[in-house]
C-alpha positions in Angstrom: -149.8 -67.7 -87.4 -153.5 -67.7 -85.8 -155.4 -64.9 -87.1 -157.5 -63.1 -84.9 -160.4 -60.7 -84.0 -159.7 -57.7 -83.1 -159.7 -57.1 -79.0 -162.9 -55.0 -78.5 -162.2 -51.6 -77.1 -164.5 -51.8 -73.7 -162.0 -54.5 -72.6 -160.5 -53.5 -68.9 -157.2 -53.1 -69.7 -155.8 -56.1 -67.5 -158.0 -58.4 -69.7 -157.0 -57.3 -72.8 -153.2 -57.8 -71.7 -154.1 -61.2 -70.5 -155.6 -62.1 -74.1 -152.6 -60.9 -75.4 -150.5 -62.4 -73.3 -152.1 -65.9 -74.4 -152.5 -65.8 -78.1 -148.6 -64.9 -78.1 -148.0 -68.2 -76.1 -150.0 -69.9 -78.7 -148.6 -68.5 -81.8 -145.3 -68.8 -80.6 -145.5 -72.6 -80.1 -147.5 -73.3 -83.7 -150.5 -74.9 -82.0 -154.1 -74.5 -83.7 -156.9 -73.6 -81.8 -158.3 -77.3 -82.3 -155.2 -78.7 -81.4 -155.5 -76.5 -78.1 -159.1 -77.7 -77.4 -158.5 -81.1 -77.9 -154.9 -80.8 -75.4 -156.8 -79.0 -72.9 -160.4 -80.8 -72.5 -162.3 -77.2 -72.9 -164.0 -76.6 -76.5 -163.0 -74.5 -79.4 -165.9 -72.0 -78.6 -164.7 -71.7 -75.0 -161.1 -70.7 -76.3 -162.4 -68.1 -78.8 -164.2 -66.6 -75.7 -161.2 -66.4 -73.4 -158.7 -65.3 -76.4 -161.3 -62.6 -77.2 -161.2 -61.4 -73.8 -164.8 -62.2 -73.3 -164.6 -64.6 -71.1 -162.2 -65.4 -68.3 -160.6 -69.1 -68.4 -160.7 -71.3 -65.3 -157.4 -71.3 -63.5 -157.1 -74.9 -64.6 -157.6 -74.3 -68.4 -154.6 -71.8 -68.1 -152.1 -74.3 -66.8 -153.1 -76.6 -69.8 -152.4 -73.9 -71.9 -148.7 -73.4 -69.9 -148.3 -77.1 -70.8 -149.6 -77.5 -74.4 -147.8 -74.6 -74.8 -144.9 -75.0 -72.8 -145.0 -72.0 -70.9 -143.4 -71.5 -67.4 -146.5 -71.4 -65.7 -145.6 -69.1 -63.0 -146.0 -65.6 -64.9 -149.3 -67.0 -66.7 -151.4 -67.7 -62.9 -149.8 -64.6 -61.6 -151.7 -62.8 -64.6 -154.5 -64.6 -64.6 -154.5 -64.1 -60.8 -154.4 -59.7 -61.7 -157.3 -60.6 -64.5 -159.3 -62.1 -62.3 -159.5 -59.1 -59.8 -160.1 -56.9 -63.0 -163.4 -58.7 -63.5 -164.5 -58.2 -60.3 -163.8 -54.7 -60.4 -165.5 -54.2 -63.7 -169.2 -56.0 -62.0 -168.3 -53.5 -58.8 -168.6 -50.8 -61.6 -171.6 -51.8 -63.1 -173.4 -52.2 -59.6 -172.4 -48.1 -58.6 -173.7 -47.1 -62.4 -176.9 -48.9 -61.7 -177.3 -47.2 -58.6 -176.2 -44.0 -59.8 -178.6 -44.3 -62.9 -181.9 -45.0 -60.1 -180.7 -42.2 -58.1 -180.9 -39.4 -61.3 -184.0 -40.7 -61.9 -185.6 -40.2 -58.7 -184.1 -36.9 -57.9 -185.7 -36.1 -62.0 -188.8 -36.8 -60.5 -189.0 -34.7 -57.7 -187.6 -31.7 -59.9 -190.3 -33.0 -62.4 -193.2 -32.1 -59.9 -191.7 -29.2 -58.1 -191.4 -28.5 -54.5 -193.8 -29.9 -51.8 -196.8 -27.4 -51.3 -196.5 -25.0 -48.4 -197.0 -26.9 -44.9 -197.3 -23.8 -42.9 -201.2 -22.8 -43.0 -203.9 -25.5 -42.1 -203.7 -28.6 -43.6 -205.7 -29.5 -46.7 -205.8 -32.5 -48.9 -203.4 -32.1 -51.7 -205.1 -32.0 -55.2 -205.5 -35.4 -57.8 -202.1 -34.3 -59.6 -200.4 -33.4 -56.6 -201.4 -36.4 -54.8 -200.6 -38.9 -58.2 -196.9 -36.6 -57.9 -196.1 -38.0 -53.9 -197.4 -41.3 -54.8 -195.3 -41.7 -57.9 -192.0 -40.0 -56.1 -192.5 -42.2 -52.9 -192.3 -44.8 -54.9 -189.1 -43.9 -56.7 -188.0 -43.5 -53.6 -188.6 -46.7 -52.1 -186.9 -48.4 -55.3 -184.3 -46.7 -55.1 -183.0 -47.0 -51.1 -184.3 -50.6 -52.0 -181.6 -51.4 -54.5 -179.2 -49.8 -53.0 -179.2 -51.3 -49.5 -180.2 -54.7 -51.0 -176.9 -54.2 -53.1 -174.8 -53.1 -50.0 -175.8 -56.2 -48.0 -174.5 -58.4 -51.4 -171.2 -56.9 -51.9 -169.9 -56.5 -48.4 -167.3 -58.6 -48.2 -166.9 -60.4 -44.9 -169.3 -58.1 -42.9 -172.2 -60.6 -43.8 -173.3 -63.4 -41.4 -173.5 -65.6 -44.9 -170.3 -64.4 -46.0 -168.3 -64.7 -42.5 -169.9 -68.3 -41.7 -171.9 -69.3 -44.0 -175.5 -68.4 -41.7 -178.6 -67.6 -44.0 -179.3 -63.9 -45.3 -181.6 -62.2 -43.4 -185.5 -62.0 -45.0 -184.6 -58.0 -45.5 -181.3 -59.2 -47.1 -183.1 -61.5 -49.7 -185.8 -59.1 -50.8 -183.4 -56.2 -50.9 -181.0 -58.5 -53.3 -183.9 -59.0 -55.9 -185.4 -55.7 -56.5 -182.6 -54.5 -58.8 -183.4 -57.5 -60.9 -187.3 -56.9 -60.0 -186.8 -53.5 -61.5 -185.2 -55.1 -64.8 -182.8 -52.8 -65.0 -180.0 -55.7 -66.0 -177.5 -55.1 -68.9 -177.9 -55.5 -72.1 -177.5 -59.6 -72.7 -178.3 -60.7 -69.2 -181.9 -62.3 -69.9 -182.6 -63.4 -66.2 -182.0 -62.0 -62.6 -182.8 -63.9 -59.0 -185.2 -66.6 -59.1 -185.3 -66.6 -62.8 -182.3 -67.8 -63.2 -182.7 -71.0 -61.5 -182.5 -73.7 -63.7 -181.4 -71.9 -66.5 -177.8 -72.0 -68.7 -175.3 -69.3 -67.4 -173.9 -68.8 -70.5 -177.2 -68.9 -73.4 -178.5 -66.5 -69.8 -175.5 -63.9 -70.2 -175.0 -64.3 -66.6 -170.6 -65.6 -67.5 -168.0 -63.8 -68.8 -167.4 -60.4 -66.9 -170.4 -60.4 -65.0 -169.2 -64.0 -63.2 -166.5 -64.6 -61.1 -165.0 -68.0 -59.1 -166.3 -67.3 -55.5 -164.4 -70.8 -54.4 -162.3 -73.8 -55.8 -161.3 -77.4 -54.9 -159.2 -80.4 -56.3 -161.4 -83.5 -56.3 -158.6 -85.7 -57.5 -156.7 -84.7 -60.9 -160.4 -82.8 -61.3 -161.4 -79.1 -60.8 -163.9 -77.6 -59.4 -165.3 -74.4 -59.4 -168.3 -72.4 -57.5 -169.0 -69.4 -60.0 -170.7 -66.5 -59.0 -172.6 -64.0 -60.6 -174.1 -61.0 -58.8 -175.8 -59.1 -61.6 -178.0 -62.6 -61.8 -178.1 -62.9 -57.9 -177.3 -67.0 -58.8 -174.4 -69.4 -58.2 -173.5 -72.4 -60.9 -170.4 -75.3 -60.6 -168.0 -75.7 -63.3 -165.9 -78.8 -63.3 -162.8 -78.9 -65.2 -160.4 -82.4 -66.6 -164.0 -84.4 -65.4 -164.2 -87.7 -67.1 -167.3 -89.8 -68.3 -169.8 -90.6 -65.3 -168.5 -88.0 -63.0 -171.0 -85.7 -61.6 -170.6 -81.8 -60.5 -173.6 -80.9 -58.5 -173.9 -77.2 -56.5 -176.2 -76.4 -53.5 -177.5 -74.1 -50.9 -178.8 -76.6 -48.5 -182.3 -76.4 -49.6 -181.8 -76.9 -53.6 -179.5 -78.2 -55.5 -178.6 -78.4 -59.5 -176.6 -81.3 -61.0 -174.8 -82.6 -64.2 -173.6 -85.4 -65.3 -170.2 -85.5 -67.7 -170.8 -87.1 -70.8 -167.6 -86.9 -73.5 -166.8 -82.9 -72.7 -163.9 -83.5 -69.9 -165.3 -79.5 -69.3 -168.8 -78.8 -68.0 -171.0 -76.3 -65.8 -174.7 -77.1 -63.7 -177.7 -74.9 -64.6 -177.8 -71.8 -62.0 -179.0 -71.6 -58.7 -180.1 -68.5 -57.2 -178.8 -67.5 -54.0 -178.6 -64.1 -51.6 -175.3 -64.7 -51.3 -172.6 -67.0 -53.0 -171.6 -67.7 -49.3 -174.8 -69.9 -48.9 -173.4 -72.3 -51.5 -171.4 -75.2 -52.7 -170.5 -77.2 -55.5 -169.5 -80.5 -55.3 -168.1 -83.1 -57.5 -168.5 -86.8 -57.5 -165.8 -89.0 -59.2 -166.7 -92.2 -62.0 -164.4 -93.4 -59.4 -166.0 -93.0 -56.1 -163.8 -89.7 -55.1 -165.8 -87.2 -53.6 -165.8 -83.3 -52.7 -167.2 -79.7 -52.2 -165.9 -76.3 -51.7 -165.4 -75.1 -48.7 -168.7 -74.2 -46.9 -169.2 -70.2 -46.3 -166.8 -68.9 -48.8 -167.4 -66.9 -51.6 -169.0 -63.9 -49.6 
């Protein structure tokens, strides 16, 4: 029997039931960890991640584990299915906290510097502190009713030109998006934000694991792709899955573009991309064999 690491006790219920749910499947059947990575194309690390709840497999790396397994692999996509939503839930949390945290702060200002001074008699030119005090809390302000309607532009879902039919984000839309990561108010782990991220690993980043999710999918062939998504990062990266030697998994915006090309790992990822909105985006997959294709344009939103 496999012995493992305790599940950690921030987990989101649904993903530790999922975890669960796996190692079972493996230790009922008898098959090692190795064995399992070797089977399923993705790497030993990878598997400690997902069975540790830290990191939530691809769809297709869970119907290799049905099969090395030999699980029905009805009940295990209907769960991963649930876990998936439980991610996105979790980074829908984090985005209110961070908004609720700017907002305390703000209104700890003004209480910090007391009330405005009395407008009724004839005006006069506030004194050095008091004018430092309205600069300072105007500029809280601003920050704050920055973040937040840059953040409500990101996450609503299908109200968005980019997220309805893939148009560009407006210019108020793309500097809105970037101030929460301007502010560097990202969690603890997540080294990059917005432009920063571009070019960078999503995973050495801490952009994955709950703060990612798969904004779109596609078959190319017996080979899967993925657009992943991560809005505490503001970037999009592609993730191919069952790849072989020579293929390459590219993702773009139209304007820039990140690309990799498989080597012996039959599972592999692009460097990040930043983008307003995942909506903006594709990633695309060419074949050894000359096979060739993208998500769908303008999904993801």
């Amino acid at each position: 029997m496999a012995r493992w690491r305790a599940l950690g006790d921030d987990l989101d219920p649904q993903v530790r039931e999922f975890a669960a749910l796996m190692r079972r499947r493996i230790e009922r059947s008898g098959v090692s960890i190795a064995t399992l990575a070797d089977a399923t194309g993705y790497s030993r690390s990878s598997w400690e991640r997902y069975l540790n709840g830290r990191l939530l497999p691809p769809k297709y790396a869970v119907l290799a584990l049905a099969q090395v397994t030999g699980t029905e692999p009805g009940h295990l996509t209907t769960m991963w299915e649930l876990t998936e939503r439980a991610w996105t839930r979790a980074e829908g949390r984090h985005d209110t906290t961070i908004q609720s945290h700017l907002v305390a702060e703000a209104r700890a200002a003004l209480g910090e510097f007391g009330p405005p001074p009395d407008l009724g008699g004839p005006e006069r030119a506030p004194s050095g502190r008091g004018r430092r005090a309205l600069l300072f809390v105007t500029g809280v302000l601003v920050v704050v009713l920055a973040v937040v309607g840059g953040t409500l532009l990101l996450g609503g879902r299908g109200s968005s030109p980019s997220a309805a039919g893939g148009a560009s984000s407006s210019p108020s839309s793309s500097s809105s998006s970037s101030s929460l990561q301007a502010q560097g108010d990202l969690p603890s782990g997540v080294k990059c934000g917005g432009a920063r991220c571009t070019g960078q690993d999503p995973e050495a980043m801490g952009c994955g694991g709950k703060y990612a999710r798969t904004a779109a999918a596609t078959w190319v062939g017996g080979t899967y792709v993925e657009m992943r998504y991560s809005r505490t990062c503001g970037a999009v990266w592609a993730r191919i899955s069952a790849a072989a030697s020579g293929d390459t998994v590219t993702v773009t915006d139209g304007s820039a573009s990140e690309r990799t090309v498989i080597g012996q790992d039959a599972a592999a990822y692009t460097p990040m991309l930043a983008v307003s909105a995942p909506g903006r985006a594709k990633a695309c997959a060419t074949l050894a064999t000359g096979a060739r294709g993208c998500t769908p344009p303008g999904t993801g939103g």
